[in-house]
BAZA-327800 format. One line per 3 residues: their letters; for each residue z negated, x, y of N, C-alpha, C. Coordinates in pm, 1 decimal, decimal comma, padded with zeros to 6 digits. Each point is the difference from the previous one (the first is absolute). Layout:
A	Z X Y Z X Y Z X Y | ...
***
This chain:
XXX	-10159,2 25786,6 02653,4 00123,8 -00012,0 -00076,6 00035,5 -00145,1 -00027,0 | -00083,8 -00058,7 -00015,7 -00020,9 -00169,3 -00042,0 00078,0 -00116,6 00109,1 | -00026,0 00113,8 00138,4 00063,4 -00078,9 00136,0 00137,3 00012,2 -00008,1
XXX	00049,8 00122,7 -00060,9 00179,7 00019,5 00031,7 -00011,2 -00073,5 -00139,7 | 00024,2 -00041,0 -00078,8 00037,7 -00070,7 -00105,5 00092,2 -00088,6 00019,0 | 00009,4 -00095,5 00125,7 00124,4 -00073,5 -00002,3 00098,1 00092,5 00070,4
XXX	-00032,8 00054,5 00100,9 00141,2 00069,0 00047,2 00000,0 00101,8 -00099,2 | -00017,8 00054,1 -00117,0 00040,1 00087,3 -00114,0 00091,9 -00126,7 -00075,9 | -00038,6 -00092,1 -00046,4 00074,7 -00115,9 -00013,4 00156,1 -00054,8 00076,6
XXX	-00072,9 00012,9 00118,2 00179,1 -00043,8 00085,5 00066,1 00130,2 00023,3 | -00021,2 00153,8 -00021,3 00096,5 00072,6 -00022,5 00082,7 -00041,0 -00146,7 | -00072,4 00040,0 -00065,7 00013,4 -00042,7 -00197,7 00129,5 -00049,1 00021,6
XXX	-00002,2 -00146,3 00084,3 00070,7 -00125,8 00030,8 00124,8 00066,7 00024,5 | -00006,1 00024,4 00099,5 00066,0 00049,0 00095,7 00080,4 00094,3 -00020,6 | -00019,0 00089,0 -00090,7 00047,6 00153,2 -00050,5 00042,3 -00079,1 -00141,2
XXX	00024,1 -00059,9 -00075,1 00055,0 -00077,0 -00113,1 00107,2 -00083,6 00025,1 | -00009,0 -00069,1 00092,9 00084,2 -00104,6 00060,9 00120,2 00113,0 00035,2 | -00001,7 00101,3 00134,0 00055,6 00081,3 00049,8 00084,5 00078,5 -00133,5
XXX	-00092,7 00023,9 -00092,6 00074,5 00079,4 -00092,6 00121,6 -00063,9 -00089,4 | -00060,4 -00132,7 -00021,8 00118,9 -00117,3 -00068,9 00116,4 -00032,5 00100,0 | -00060,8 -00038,4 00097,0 00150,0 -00007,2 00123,0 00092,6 00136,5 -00013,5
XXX	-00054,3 00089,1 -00004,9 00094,6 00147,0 -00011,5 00061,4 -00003,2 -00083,3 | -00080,4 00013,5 -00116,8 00104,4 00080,7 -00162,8 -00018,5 -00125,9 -00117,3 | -00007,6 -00106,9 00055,8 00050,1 -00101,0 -00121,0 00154,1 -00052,9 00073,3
XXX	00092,3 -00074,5 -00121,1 00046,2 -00043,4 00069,3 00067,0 -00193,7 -00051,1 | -00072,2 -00000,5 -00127,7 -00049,6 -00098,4 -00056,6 00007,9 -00098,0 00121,5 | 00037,7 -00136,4 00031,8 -00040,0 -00044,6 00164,0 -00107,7 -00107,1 -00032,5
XXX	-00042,1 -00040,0 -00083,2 -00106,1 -00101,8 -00056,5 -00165,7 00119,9 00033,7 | 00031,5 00168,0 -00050,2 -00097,7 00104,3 00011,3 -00033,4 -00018,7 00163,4 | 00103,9 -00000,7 00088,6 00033,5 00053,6 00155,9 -00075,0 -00130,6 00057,7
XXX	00007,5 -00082,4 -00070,0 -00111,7 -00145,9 00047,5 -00149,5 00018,8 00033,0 | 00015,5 00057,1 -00160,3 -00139,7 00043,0 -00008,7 -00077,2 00126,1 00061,0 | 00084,4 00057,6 00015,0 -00022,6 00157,2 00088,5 -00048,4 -00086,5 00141,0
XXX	00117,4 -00115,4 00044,7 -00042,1 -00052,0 00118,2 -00122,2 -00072,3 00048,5 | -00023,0 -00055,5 -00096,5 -00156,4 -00047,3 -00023,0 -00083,9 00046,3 -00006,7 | -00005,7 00084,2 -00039,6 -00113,6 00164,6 -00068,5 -00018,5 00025,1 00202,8
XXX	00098,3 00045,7 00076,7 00013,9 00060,1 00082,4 -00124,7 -00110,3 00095,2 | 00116,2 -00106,8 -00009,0 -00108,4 -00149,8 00090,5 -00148,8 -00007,8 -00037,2 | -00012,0 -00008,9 -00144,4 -00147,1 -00045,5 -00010,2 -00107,8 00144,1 00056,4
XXX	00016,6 00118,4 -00011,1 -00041,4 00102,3 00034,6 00009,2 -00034,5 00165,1 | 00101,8 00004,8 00075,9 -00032,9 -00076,2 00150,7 -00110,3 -00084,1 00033,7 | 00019,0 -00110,6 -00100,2 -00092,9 -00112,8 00021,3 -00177,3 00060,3 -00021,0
XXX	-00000,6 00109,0 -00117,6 -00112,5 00032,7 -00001,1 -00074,8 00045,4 00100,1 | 00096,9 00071,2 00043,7 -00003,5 00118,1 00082,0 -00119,7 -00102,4 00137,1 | 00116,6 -00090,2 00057,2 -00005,6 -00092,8 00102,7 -00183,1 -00064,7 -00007,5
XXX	-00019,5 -00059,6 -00118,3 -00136,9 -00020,6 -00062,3 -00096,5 00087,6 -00015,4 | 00009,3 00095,6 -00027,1 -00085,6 00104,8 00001,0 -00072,9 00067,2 00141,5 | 00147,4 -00036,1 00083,6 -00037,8 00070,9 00124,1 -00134,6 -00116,4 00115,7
XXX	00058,9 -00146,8 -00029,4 -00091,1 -00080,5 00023,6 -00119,2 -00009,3 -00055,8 | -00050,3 00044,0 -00105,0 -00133,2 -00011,9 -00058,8 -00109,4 00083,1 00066,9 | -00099,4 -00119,0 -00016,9 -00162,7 00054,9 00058,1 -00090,0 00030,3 -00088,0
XXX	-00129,6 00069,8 -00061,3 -00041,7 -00038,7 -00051,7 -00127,1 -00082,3 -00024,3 | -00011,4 -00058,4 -00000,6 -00114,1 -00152,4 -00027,3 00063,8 -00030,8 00170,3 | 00080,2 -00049,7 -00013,7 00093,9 -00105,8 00115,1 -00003,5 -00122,9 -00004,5
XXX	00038,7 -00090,0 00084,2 00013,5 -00152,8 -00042,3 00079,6 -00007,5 00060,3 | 00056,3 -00088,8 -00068,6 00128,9 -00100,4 -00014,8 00024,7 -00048,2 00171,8 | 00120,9 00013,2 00088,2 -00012,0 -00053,4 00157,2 00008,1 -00154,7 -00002,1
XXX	-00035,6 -00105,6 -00088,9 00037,2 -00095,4 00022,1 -00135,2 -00101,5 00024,4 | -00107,6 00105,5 -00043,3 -00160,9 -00077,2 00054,0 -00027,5 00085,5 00107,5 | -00050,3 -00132,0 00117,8 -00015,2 00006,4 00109,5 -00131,1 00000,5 00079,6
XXX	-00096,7 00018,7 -00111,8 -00121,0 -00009,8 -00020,8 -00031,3 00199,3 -00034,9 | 00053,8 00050,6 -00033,8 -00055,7 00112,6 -00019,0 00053,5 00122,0 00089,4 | -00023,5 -00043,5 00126,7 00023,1 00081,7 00137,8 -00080,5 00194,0 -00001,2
XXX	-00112,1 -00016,2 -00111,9 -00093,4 00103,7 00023,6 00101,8 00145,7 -00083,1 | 00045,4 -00062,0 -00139,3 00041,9 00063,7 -00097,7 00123,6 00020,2 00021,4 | 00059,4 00131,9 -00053,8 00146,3 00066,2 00039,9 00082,8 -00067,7 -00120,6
XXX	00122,5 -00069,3 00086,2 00089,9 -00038,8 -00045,1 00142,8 00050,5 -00043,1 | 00048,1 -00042,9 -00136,5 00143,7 00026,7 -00024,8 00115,5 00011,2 00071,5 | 00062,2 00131,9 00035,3 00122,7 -00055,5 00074,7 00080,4 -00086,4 -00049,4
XXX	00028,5 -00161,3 00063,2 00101,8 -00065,5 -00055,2 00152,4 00024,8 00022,2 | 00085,0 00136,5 00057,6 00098,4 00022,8 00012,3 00088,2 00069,6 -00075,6 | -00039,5 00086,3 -00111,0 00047,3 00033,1 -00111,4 -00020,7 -00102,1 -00110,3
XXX	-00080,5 -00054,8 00032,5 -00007,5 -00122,7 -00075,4 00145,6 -00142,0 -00038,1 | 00054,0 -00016,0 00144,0 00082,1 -00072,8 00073,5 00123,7 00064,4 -00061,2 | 00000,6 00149,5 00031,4 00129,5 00079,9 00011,4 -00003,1 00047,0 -00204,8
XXX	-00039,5 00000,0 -00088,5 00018,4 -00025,3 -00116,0 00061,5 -00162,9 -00039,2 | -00123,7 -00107,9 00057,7 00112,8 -00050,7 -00021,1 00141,4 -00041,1 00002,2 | 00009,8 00032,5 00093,9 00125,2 -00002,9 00081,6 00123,4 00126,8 -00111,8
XXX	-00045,4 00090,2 00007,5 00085,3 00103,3 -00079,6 -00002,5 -00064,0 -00131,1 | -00108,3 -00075,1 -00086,8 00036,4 -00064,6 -00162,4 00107,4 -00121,2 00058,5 | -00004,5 -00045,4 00085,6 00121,1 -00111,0 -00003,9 00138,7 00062,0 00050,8
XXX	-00009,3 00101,1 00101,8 00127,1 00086,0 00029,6 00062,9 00064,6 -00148,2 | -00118,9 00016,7 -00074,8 00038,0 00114,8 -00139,2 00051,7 -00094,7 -00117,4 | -00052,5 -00152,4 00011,5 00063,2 -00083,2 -00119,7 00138,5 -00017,5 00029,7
XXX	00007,5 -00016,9 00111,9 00136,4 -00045,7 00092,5 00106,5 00095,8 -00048,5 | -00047,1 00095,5 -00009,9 00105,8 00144,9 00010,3 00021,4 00018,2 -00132,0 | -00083,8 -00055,3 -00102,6 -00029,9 00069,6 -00136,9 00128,3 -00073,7 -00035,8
XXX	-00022,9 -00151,2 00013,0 00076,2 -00146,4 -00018,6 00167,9 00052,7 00026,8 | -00016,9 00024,6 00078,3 00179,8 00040,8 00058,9 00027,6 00156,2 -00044,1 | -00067,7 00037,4 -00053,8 00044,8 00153,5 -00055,7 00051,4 -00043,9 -00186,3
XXX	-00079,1 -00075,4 -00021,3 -00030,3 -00047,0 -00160,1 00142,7 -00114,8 -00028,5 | 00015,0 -00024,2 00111,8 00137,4 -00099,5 -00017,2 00122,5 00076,2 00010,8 | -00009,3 00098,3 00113,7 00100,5 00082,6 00015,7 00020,4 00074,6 -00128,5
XXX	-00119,9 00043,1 -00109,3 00037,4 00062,1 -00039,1 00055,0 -00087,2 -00158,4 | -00020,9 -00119,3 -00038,3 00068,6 -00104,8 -00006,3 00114,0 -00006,7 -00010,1 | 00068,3 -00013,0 00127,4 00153,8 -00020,1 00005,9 00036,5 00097,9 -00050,1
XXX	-00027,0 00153,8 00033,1 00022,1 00128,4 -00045,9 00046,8 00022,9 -00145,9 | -00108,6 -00077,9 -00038,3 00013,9 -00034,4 -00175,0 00138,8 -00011,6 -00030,9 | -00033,4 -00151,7 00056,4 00127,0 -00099,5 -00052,3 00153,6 00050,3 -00003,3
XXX	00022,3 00040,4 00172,0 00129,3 00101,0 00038,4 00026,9 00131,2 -00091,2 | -00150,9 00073,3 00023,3 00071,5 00138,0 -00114,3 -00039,8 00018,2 -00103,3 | -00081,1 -00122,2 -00080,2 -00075,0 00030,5 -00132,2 -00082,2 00117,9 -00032,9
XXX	-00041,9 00072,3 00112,0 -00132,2 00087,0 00015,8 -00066,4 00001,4 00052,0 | -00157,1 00045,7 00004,7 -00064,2 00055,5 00147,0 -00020,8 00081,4 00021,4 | 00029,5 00102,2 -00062,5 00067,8 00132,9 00049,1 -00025,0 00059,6 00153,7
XXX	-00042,8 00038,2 00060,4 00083,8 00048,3 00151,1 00125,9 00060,9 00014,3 | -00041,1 00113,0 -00111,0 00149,9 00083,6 00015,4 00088,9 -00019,1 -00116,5 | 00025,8 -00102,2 -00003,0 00153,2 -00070,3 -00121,6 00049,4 -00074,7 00125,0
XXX	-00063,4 -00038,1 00102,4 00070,2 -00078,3 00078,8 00063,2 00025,4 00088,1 | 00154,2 00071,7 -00018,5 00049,4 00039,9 00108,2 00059,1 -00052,6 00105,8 | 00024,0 -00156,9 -00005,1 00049,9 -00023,3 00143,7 -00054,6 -00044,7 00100,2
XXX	-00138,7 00022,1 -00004,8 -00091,0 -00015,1 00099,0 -00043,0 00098,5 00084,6 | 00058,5 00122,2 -00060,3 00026,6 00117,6 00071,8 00104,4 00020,8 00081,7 | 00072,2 -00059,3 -00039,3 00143,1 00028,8 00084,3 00056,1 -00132,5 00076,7
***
């Protein structure tokens, strides 16, 4: 039971995030739903690379002993800088949003619908 513990974790994530993107509509909440969603990815991504009693691929000296995949490794980071990027320009957008309709609301804002 001790082994699924993180992927019981990156559903959690994952199924919280999903649920805030749906039925909030708060857009500061829908950020965070979005994040919830990412960091559960990222776990996900980490979890799947782990060994246990592994070493690190960057000593070149320990040829005998099973090593870490460094490619989920790579590809997290890569998704935390894709995910600040996105957070950054969602958080501004929602910003201007402000300013223009004095809510953040989703649904007070009707001319973004039409």
């Amino acid at each position: 039971m001790i082994d699924n513990l993180p992927f019981i974790a990156c559903a959690i994530l994952v199924i919280l995030g999903l649920y805030t993107l749906t039925f909030k509509r708060n857009l500061i909440k829908i950020v965070i739903g979005l994040n919830l969603v990412e960091s559960g990815v990222n776990l996900f991504l980490i979890t799947l690379g782990y060994k246990s009693n592994g070493v690190a691929p960057i000593y070149t000296m320990a040829a005998k002993e099973e090593m870490v995949l460094p490619t989920p490794q790579a590809l997290t980071l890569t998704s935390i800088v894709i995910g600040l990027a996105t957070t950054a320009l969602i958080l501004s957008f929602t910003i201007l949003i402000y300013k223009h309709y004095k809510t953040i609301d989703a649904s007070k804002v009707r001319r973004l619908r039409e």
